[in-house]
N, C-alpha and C positions, 0 to 999 in steps of 0.2 A: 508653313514652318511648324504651325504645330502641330499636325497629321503627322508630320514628318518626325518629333519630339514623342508623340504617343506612340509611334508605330516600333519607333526606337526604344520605347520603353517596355511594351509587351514580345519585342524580342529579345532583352535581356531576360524580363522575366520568366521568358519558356525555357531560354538557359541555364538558368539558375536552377528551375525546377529541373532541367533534365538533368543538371549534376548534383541531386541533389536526392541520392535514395536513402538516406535517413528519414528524410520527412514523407517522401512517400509509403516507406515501410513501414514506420510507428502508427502512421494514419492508416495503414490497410491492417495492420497488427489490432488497432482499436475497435475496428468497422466488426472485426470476426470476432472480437470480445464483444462488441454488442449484438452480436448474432447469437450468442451462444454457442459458439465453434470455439468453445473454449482454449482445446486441446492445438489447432492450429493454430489460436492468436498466442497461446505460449510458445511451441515450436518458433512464428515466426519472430519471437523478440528475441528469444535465443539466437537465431540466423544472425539477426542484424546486431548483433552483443559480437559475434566474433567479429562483427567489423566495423566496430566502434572500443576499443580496446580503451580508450578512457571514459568513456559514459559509460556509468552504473546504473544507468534508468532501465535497458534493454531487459538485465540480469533482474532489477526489482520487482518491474512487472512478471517478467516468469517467472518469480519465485511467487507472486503476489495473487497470479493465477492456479498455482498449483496447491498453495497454502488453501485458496478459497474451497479448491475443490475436495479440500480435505475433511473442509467440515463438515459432519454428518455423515460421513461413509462409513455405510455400515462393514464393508469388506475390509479385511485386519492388511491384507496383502496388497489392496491399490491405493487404503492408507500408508503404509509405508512408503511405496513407490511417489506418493505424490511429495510427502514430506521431504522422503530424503531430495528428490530431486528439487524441492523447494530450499531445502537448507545448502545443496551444491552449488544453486542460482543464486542466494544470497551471499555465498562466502566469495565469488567470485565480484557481487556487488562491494564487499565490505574489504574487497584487496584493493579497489580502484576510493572507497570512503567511509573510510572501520568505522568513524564517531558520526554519521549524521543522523541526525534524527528521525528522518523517512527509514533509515534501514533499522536504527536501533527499534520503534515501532515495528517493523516489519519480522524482525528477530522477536519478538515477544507473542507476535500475532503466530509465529509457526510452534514455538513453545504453548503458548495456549488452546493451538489445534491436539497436540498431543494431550496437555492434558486434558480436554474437551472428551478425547476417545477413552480415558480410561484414568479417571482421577488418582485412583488409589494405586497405581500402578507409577503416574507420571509426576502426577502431585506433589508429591514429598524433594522431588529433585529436581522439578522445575519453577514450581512457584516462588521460589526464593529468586530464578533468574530474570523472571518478567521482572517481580520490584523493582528490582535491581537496573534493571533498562529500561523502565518507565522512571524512575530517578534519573538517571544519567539525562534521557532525551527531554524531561525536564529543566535540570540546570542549564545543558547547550538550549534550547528554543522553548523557552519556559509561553511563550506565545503563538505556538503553532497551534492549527486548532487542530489537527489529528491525536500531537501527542496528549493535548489539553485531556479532549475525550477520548483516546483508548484509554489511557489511563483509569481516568475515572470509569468507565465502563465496567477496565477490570479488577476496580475496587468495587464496585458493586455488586458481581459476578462473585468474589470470595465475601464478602458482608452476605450474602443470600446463604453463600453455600454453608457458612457458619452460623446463620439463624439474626445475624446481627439485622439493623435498621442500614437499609439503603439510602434514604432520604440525605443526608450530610454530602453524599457525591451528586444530587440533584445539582446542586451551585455548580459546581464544575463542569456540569455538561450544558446549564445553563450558560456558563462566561464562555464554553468552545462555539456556541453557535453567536454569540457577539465574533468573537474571531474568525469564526467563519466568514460573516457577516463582510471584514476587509481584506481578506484574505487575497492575495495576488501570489498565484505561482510565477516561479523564478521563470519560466516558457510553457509553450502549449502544451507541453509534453511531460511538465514536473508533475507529482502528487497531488489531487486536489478534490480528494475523495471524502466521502465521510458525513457530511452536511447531512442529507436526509436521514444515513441512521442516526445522528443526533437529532436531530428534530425528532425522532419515531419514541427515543428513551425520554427527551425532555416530556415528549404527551404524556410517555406511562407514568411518572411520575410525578404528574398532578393528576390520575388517576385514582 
């Protein structure tokens, strides 16, 4: 009988798996993100975003991969391209969840790729919108450690750029790695990034 119960059990479960190509495509979408097949593991979140029409994960990650690959390109033309296609991916993330806090971070992180490329150019018109959405993803999830530490990251990143003392956003990136610390994503598949480069800021800072 119980052969019988197990056997029946790993047949459902190949069922399940076989109807079930969300989770095989975010985990093969992952696999080529951590290959460095950058460009495909966006393409394929994209694919599986048209068919998942209420999950904004699809769209966050390829906006999240195309934001990453923005930074530090030196080429004016395939920084554009990646941006704007980052900020398409996003807006389509923020039609399905306009106030979360994974996207409102993720909307600051492509505003600070821009102005990363070119301060005095983006500076003036964007740094006023990060605040402004690191506030916001504060109030909503005043306890996530992403927003904890972007944040503070990118109060550090303007205290430099102004000549100011970094050391006061040390605390903050010190209480994001406590948060880190209990941090449990909503599924396999939610936001759960961040930890090590917080660890990396928290060293430079008792440096």
């Amino acid at each position: 009988m119980k052969n019988v119960i197990v056997f029946g059990l790993i047949l459902v479960m190949k069922v399940i798996n076989a109807q079930d190509p969300y989770t095989k495509g975010m985990e093969k979408a992952f696999q080529l993100w951590g290959e460095n097949k950058t460009i495909e593991a966006a393409n394929l979140f994209e694919r599986i975003a048209t068919a998942e029409l209420d999950n904004w994960l699809p769209y966050y990650y390829a906006a999240q991969i195309n934001t990453i690959n923005a930074f530090g390109e030196q080429d004016k033309v395939k920084l554009r391209q990646y941006l704007d296609k980052a900020q398409e991916l996003l807006d389509l993330a923020k039609s399905i969840t306009p106030d979360h806090p994974e996207v409102l971070v993720q909307q600051a992180m492509i505003h600070t790729a821009w102005i990363a490329s070119d301060g005095a150019s983006y500076g003036p018109t964007l740094s006023g919108k990060v605040i402004a959405l690191y506030q916001k993803a504060v109030q909503i999830a005043p306890d996530n450690p992403r927003v904890v530490f972007s944040k503070a990251e990118w109060d550090m990143g303007s205290a430099r750029y102004f000549g100011q003392d970094t050391a006061p956003y040390c605390e903050a990136v010190e209480r994001s790695l406590d948060l880190f610390a209990n941090f449990k994503p909503e599924s396999d598949f939610h936001p759960n990034w961040g930890k090590e480069r917080a660890e990396q800021v928290a060293a430079s800072c008792k440096e």
